[in-house]
C-alpha positions as CSV (number, residue, x, y, z in Angstrom):
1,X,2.4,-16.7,-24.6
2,X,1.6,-14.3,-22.0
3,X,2.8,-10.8,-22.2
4,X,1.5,-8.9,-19.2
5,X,3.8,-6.2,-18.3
6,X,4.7,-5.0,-15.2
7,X,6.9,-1.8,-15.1
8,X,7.7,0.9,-12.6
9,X,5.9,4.5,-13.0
10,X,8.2,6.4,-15.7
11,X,9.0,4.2,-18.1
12,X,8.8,5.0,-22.0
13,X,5.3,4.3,-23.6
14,X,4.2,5.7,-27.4
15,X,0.7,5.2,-25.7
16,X,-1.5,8.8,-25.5
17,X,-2.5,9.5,-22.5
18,X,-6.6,9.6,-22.0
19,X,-8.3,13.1,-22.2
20,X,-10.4,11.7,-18.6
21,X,-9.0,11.2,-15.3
22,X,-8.5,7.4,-14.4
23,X,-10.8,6.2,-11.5
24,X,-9.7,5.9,-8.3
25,X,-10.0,3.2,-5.5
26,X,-8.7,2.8,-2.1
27,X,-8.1,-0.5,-0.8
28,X,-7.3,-1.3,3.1
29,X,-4.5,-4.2,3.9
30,X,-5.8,-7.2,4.5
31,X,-5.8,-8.5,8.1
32,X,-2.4,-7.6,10.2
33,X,-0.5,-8.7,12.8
34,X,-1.5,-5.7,14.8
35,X,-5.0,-6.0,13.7
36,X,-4.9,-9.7,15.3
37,X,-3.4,-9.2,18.7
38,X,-6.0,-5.6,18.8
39,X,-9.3,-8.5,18.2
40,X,-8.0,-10.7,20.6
41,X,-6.9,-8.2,23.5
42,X,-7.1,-4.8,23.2
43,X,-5.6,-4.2,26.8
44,X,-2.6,-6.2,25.6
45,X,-2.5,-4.2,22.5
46,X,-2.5,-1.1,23.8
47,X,-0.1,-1.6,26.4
48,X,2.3,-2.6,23.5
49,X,1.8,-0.3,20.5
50,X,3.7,2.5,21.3
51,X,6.7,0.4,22.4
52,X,9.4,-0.9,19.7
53,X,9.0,-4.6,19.5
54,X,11.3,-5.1,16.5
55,X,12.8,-8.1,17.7
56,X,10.3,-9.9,18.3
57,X,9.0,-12.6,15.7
58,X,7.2,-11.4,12.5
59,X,4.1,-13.4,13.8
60,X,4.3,-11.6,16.9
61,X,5.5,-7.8,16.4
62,X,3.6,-5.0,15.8
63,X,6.5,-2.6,14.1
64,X,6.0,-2.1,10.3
65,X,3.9,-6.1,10.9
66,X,3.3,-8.4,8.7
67,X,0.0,-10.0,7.5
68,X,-1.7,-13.1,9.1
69,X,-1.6,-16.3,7.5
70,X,-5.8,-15.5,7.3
71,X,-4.8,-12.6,6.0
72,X,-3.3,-13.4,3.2
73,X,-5.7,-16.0,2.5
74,X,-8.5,-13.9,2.7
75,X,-6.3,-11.3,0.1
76,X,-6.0,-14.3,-2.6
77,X,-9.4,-14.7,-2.2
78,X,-9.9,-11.8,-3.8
79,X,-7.8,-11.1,-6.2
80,X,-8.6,-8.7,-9.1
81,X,-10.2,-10.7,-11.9
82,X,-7.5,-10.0,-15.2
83,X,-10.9,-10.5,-17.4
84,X,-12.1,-7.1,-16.0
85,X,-9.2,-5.3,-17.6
86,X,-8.8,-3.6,-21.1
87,X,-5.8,-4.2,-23.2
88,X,-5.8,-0.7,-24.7
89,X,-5.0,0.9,-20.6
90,X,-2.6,0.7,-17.8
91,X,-3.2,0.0,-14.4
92,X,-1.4,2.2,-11.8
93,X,-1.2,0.2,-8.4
94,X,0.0,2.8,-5.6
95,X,1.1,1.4,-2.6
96,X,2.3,2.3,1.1
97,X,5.8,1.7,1.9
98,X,4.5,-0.2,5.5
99,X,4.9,-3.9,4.7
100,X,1.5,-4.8,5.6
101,X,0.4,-2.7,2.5
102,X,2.9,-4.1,0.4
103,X,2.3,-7.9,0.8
104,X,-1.8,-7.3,0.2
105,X,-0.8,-5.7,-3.2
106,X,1.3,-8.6,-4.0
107,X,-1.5,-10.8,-3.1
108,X,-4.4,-8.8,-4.8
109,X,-2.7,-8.3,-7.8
110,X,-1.0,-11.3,-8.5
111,X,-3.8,-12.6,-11.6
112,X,-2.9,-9.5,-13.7
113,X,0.6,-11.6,-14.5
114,X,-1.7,-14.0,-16.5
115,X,-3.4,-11.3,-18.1
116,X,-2.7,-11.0,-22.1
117,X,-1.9,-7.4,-23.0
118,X,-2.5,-5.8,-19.7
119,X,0.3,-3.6,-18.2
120,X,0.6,-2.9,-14.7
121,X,2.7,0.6,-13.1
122,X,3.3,0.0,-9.5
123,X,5.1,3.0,-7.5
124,X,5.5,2.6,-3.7
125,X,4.4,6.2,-2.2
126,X,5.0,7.8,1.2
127,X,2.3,9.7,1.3
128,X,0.0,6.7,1.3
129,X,1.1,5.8,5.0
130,X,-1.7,6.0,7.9
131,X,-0.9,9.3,9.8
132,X,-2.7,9.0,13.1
133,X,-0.3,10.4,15.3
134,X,3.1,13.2,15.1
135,X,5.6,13.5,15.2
136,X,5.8,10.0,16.4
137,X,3.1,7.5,15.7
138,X,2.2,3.8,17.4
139,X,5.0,1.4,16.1
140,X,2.7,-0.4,13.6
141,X,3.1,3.0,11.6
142,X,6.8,3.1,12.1
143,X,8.9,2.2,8.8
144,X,11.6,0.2,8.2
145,X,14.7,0.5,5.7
146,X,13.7,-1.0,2.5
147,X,16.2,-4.3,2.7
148,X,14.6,-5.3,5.4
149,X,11.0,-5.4,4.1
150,X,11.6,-7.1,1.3
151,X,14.1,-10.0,3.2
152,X,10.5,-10.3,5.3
153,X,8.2,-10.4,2.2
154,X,10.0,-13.0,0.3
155,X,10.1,-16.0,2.6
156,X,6.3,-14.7,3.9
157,X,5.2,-15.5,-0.1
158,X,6.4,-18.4,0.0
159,X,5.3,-19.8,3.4
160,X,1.4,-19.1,2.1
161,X,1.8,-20.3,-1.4
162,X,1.9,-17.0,-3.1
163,X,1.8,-17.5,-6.8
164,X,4.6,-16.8,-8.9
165,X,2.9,-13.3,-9.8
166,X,2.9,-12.2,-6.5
167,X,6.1,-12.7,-6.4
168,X,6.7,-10.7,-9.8
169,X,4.9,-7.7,-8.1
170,X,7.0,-7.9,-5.1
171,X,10.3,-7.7,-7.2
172,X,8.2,-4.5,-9.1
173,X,7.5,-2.7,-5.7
174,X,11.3,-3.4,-4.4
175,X,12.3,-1.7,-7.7
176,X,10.0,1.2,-7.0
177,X,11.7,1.7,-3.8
178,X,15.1,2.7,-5.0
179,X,14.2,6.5,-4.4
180,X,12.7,6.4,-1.0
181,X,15.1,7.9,1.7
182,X,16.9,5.5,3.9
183,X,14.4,6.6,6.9
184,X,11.3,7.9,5.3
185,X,9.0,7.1,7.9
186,X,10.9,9.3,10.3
187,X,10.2,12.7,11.6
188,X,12.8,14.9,13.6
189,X,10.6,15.8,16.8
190,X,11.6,19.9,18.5
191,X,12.5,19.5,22.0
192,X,9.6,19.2,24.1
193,X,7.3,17.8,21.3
194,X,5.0,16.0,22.0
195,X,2.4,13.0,20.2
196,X,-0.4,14.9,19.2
197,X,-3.4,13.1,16.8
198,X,-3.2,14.4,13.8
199,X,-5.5,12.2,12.1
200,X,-8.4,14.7,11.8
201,X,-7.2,17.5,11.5
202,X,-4.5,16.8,9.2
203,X,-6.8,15.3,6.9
204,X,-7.0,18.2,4.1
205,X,-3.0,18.8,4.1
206,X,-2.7,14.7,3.7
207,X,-5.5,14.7,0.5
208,X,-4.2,17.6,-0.8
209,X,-0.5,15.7,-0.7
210,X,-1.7,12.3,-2.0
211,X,-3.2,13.7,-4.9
212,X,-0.6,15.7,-6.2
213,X,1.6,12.4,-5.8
214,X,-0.7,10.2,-7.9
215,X,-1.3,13.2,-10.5
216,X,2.9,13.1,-10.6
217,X,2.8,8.6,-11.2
218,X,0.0,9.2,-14.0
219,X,1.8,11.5,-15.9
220,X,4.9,9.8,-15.6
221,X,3.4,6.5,-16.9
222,X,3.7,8.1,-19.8
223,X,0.4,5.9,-21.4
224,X,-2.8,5.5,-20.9
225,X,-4.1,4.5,-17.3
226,X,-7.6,3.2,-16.7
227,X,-7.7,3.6,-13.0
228,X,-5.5,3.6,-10.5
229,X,-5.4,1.5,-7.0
230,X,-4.3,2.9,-3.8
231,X,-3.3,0.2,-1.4
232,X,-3.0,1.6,2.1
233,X,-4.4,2.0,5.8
234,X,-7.8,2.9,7.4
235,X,-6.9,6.3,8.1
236,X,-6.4,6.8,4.3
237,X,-9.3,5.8,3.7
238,X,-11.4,8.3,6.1
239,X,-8.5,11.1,4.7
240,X,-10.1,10.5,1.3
241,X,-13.3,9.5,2.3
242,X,-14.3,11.2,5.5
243,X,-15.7,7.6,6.9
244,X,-14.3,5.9,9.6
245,X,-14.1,2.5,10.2
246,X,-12.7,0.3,7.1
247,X,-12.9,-3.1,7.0
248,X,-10.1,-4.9,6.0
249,X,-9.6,-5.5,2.2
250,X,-12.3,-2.6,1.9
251,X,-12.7,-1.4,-1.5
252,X,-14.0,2.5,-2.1
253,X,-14.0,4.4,-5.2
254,X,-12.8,8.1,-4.5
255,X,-15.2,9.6,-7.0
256,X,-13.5,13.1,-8.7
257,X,-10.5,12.7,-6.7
258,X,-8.2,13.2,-10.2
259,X,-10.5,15.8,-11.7
């Protein structure tokens, strides 16, 4: 009988939390639409990603995209090994509202629904979201209201085989969005602003921000969390990092970032 858990951030636990920080790793999506049209013509792809294609098809837009069918491939290819887990801890898996962010947790995480006594926190956080530009960004960083995501992520499991625990983890990150406001990805613009990159020198104010947030989710699990799993964007990555240049499905422990 299997009885992995897998809860939202804040539920009751008689576990004590550890005396240590959990470790920290940032993981890029796997391989997006937006990613795909950029590899395959960059003149195309920057002619279109500032402008709102959200009716176009999910294999084709670049608004809030979806993964490849590669993508996801490549994602259950490499999905966490349960056996690597202790039953005595929690796992905290933090995830980016955009939907590209939400289907490679799905996918990544799927095996820990086989694994005996393992419990797994998810919480869906808006301050992991790639920041490159403000106060409006290219449309592949633009939101969408949660109903709409999760009608998208539902039929996209299914058409790539997803296994029945990716599925479990999509039905834990809807959950986790019941606080998020309607348009969290927007920001109200003063007349006569302006784009202006923000990716560098934002960078401390955006660290600073996502700490604090995943402080908050471990002391709400309320037990005993082993390490914690941010699933987000490149520009997260060099925010906490200070590299440039994350492949997809990139893997980096953020050493101290907790202490």
């Amino acid at each position: 009988m299997m009885n992995t858990e897998v809860a939202q951030v804040g539920g009751d636990s008689s576990s004590t939390p550890p005396s240590h920080p959990p470790v920290v790793y940032a993981v890029r999506h796997a391989q997006s639409v937006a990613n795909s049209v950029k590899e395959a013509d960059r003149v195309e792809y920057y002619k279109r990603c500032w402008l709102d294609d959200s009716t176009l098809p999910a294999d084709r837009r670049l608004r809030d995209c979806v993964l490849t069918p590669e993508g996801a491939a490549a994602t259950l290819s490499v999905a966490l090994d349960p056996k690597e887990e202790s039953s005595e801890s929690s796992i905290l898996i933090v995830v980016s509202p955009l939907t590209r962010a939400l289907l490679t947790a799905c996918l990544l995480f799927h095996r820990l629904q086989t694994a005996e006594g393992v419990r797994v926190l998810t919480v869906v956080e808006p301050a992991a979201v790639e920041r490159l530009n403000a106060p409006h960004d290219i449309v592949e960083n633009v939101g969408r209201q949660v109903a709409s995501v999760f009608e998208e992520i539902y039929p996209f499991l299914l058409d790539v085989e997803a296994p029945p625990g990716a599925v479990a983890l999509a039905r834990a990150l809807e959950a986790s969005c019941q606080d998020l406001a309607q348009q969290w990805w927007f920001s109200a613009a003063e007349p006569g602003q302006l784009p202006q990159r923000v990716l560098e020198s934002g960078v401390e104010e955006r660290r600073e921000r996502l700490r604090e947030c995943i402080k908050r989710h471990v002391r709400d699990a309320g037990c005993a969390v082993s390490r914690v799993f941010v699933v987000c964007h490149w520009g997260v990555l060099f925010t906490l990092t200070g590299v440039k240049g994350a492949a997809n499905l990139e893997s980096v422990e953020v050493k101290g970032f907790l202490d």
